[in-house]
N, C-alpha and C positions, 0 to 999 in steps of 0.2 A: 183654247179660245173661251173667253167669258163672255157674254150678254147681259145688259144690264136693264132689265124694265124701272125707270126710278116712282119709288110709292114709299110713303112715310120715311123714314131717315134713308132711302138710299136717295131721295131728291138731292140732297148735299152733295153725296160721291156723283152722282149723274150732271149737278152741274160743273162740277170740278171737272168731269172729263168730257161736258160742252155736248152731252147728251140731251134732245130733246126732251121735255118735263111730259108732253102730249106721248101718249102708249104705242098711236097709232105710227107716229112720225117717229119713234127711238125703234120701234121694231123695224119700218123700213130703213134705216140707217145702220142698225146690227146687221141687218142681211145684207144689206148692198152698199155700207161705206168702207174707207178705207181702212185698211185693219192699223194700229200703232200700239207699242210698246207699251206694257205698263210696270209697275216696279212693287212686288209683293213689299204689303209693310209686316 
């Protein structure tokens, strides 16, 4: 499992995967959204 807090260039990868830009609203969304696949590059 990965968590993604977005702050300086991970704001890009956090909107790419429609993670909130706000710390407080992507942490509650890491703990309590649905989990989906992602694809190492």
């Amino acid at each position: 499992m990965l968590a993604l807090l977005p702050a300086a260039t991970a704001n890009l990868l956090a909107n790419n995967l429609r993670i909130p830009l706000d710390n407080e609203v992507a942490v509650d969304v890491e703990l309590n959204g649905t989990r989906r696949p992602c694809e190492r590059v």
